[in-house]
N, C-alpha and C positions, 0 to 999 in steps of 0.2 A: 554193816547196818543196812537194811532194809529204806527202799526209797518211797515203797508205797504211800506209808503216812502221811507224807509232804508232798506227793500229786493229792490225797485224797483230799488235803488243807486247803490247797491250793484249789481245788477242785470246788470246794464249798464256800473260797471267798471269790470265785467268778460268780458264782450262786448268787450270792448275796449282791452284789454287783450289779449282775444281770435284775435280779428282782427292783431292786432301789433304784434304776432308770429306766424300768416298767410303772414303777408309782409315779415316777416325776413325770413321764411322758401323761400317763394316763390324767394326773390329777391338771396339767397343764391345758388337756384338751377339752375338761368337765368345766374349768375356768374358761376357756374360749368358747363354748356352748353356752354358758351362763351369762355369759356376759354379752354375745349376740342376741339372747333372747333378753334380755333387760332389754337393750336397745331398740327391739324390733319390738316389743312386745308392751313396752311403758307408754303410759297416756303420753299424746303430743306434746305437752306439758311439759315433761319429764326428758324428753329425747334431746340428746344433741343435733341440734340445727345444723344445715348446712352450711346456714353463714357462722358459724361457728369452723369449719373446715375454712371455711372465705376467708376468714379472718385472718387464718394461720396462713393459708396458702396466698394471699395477696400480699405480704412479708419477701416473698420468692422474685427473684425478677422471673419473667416471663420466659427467655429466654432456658432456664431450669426445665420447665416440663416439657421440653424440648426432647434432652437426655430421657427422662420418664418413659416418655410417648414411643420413645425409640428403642427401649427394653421391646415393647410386645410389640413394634412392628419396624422393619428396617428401614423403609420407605421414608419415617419420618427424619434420616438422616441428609438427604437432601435441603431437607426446610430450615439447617442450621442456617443463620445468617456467616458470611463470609469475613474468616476471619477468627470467629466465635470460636472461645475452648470450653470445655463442659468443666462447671463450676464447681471448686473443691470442696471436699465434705467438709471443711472448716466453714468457707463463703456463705456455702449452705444453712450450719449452724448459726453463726453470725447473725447475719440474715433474721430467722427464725427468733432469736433471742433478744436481739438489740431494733427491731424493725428498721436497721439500717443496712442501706444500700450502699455498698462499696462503689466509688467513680462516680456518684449521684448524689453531690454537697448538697440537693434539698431535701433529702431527708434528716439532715443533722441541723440545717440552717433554718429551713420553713419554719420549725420550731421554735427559735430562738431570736432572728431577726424579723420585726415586725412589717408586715406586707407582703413578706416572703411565701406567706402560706399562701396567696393566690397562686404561685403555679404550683399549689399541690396537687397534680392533675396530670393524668395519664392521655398522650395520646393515640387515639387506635388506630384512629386512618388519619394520614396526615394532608389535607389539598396544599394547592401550590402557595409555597410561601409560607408551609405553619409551623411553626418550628415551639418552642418552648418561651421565645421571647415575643411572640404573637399571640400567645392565648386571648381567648377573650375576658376581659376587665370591668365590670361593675363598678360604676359611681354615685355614690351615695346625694341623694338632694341636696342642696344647702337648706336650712333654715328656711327660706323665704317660701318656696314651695308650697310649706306647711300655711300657708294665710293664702292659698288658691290665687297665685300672681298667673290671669290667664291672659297673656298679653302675644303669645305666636300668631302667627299670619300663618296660613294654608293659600300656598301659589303656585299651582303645579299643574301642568300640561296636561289634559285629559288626551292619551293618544287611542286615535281607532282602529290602529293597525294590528292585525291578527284579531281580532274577536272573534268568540269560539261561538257554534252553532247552540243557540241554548236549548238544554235538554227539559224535560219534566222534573219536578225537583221532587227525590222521595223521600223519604222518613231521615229527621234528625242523625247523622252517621259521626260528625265531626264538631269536636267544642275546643273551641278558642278562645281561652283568657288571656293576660295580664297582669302577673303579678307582678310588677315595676311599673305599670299605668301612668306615670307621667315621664317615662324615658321620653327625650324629646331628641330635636336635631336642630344644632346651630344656625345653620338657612333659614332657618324657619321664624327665630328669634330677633329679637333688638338687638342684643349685643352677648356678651359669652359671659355672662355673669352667672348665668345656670343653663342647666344642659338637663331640666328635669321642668316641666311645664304641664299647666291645666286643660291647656287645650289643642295645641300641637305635638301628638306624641305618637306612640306608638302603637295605641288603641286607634287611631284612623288606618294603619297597616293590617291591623286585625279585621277591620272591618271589609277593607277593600279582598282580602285575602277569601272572606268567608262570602262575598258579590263571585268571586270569579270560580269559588268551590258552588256554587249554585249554580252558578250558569250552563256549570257541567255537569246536570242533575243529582248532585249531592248535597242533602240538606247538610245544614250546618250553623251550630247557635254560636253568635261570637257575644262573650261575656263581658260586658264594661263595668265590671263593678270598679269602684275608685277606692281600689285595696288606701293608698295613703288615706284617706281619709279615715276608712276603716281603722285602722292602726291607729290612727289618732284618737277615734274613741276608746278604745280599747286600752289605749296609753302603751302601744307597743314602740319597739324601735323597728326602725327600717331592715335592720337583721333578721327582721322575726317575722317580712312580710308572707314566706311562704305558709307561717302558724296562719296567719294573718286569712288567706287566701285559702288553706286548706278546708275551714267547712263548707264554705261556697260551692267547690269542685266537688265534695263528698255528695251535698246535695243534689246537683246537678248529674251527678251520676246514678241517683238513687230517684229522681225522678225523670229522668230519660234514659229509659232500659235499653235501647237502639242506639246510644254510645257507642263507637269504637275504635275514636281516634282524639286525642287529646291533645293539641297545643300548644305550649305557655307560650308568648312572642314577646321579645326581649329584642336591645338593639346594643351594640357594643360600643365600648368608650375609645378605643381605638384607634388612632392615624386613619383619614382616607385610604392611601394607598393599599393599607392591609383590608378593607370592607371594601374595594370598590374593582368592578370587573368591566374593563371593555368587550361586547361581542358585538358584531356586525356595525361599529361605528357606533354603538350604542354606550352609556354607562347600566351597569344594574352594581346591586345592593349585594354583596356577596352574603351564604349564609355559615350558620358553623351551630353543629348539633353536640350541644349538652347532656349528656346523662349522669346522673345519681349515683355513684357506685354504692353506695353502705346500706344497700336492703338486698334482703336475697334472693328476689328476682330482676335484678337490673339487667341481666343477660336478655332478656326479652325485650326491652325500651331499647335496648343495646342495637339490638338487630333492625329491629323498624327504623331507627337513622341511620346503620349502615346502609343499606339498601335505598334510602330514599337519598341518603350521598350518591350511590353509584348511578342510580336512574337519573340525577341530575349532572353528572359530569358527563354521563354519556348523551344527553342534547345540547350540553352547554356548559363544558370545558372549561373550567378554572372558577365558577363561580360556586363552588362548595368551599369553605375553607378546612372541611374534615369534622370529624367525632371526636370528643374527648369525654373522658369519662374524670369526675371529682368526687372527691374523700377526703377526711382528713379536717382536721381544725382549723377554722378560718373562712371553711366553707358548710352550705347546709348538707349538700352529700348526698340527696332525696330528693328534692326540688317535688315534694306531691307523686311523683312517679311509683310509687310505691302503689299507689288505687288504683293503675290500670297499669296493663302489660303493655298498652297502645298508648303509650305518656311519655313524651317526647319536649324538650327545650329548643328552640331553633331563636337564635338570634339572626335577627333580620339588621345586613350591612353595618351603619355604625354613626356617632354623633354628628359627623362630618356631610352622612349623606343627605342630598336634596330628596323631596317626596318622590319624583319622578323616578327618580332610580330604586327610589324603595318599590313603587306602586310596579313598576315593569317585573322588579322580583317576585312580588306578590304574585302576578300574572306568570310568572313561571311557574311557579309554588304550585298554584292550582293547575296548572297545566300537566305538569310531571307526578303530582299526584295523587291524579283523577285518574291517570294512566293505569298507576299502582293500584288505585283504589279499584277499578273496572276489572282488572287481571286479577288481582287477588280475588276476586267476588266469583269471578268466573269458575277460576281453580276450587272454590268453597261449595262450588254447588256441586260439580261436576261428579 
């Protein structure tokens, strides 16, 4: 019998083979064509956002894009932390599916046990002593607050040592509010029955803060509105102060177009020991930078606290307590950051501390600053 017939069979079912994974390829690359151009191509409206990737990819520990980074360049294999094994495609899934983090009980607990969701917060750069049991803490007013009990004494040491040469002061650059406007500090008070006051608080930090950004020729408007009071008409809760605070800021930005630094000044609930820094025989107010994770440009607010971290530990060593970034239920997540790229939270030391050691921070604040502010201005024109 003749073999031809059964090569030539054989021969027309490679054929057909070969044609049928020419259709698949072909029709699979008309779907990847189409589906780029949807993408690129659909009103903004329509496009998947980035924080839509944010979303999924902030699920990931950090450590993950690690492995990623290290596909297209090898280099990044050194920047594994020691120790570290690149995470199973299972972990990975996990992860992705469940938004829980293996070895990290607060993502399963924050949810579940109440108060837990304060540290739900990421942090980036750590200063000395900040671990996860140090974050910074928010305390709600008592009651009494709300009927303007303005009974604090202001007794603090006006010191004249170091006063900077005062410059010409030019156009509006820096706004300082308060959205917690009656954070106060127990020195300051009659006794510890509130830690939230009408008249010693943290609106005089602000104040002194935006005297010493002027003195170094940069204008700067510090806002005292009295958000609690606000809220009260408004019949909001103390949760809602940054809704609270947010048109004010809108405004404020919309009628000063030479904006371009923005910061809320808050004080923490804290132990002394964690807010409080000795340098040269002196105390100061330790600080610690807040930002917003849940909008999708907080990598920008991100960066203007790292850097005014590193420029302040580099004159004055341990008095940062680092960046953390927050997310997640329990907290607002946005803090107003959202309206400017230059929108930064700094909590100024903590309930425990005296004015004097706030007001010396303040005088760092604007010191370290002014610096940035002058060098950055420089490199903008050049």
């Amino acid at each position: 019998m003749s073999r031809y017939p059964i090569m030539k069979k054989n021969k027309k079912s490679y054929m057909k083979q070969g044609t049928r994974w020419t259709i698949i390829t072909v029709t699979v690359l008309l779907l990847l064509f189409i589906g780029i151009g949807i993408l690129t191509g659909a009103k903004t409206t329509y496009r998947i956002y980035s924080s839509t990737i944010q979303e999924w990819t902030t699920k990931l520990e950090g450590r993950s894009f690690l492995y990623l980074f290290e596909m297209e360049n090898r280099a990044f294999k050194d920047a594994h932390p020691e120790g570290n094994r690149i995470p199973s495609l299972t972990t990975l899934s996990f992860q992705l599916l469940t938004s829980l983090t293996p070895n990290d009980p607060r993502s399963l607990l924050g949810r579940e046990i109440p108060g837990l969701s304060s540290y739900n917060s990421q942090i980036i750069i750590a200063g000395k002593g900040t671990d996860y049991s140090t974050l910074p803490i928010e305390s709600e007013p008592p009651m009494i607050v709300d009927d303007r009990g303005e009974e604090g004494d202001v007794e603090e040491t006006n010191e004249e040592d170091d006063k900077p040469e005062e410059k010409p002061v030019g156009e509006d650059r820096v706004y300082i509010y308060h959205t917690h406007n009656t954070e106060s500090f127990y020195p300051h008070l009659p006794d510890e029955s509130t830690d939230h006051d009408g008249k010693v608080n943290i609106t005089l930090i602000g104040e002194r803060l935006g005297e010493g950004l002027e003195k170094r020729g940069i204008g700067t408007i510090v806002d005292t509105t009295d958000v609690a009071a606000l809220r009260n008409e408004k019949g909001m809760k103390y949760y809602q102060s940054y809704d609270a605070m947010r048109p004010v800021v809108e405004e404020a930005i919309s009628q000063n177009g030479g904006i371009q630094y923005l910061f809320d000044l808050h004080r923490d609930s804290l132990s002394k020991e964690h807010t409080t820094t000795t340098i040269n025989g002196k105390n100061y107010a330790r600080f610690a930078f807040v930002i917003g994770a849940e909008h999708p440009q907080y990598e920008q607010n991100l960066q203007l606290a790292s850097k005014i971290h590193q420029l302040l530990e580099e004159k004055y060593p341990g008095i940062s307590r680092g960046v953390i970034t927050k997310k997640g239920s329990g907290v607002d997540g946005i803090y107003n950051q959202d309206l400017h790229p230059n929108a930064i939270l700094i909590e100024f030391g903590g309930v425990y501390n005296h004015l004097d050691e706030l007001y010396r921070s303040a005088d760092v604040m604007a010191e370290v600053f002014s610096d940035y502010y002058f060098e950055d201005e420089k490199v903008s024109t050049e």
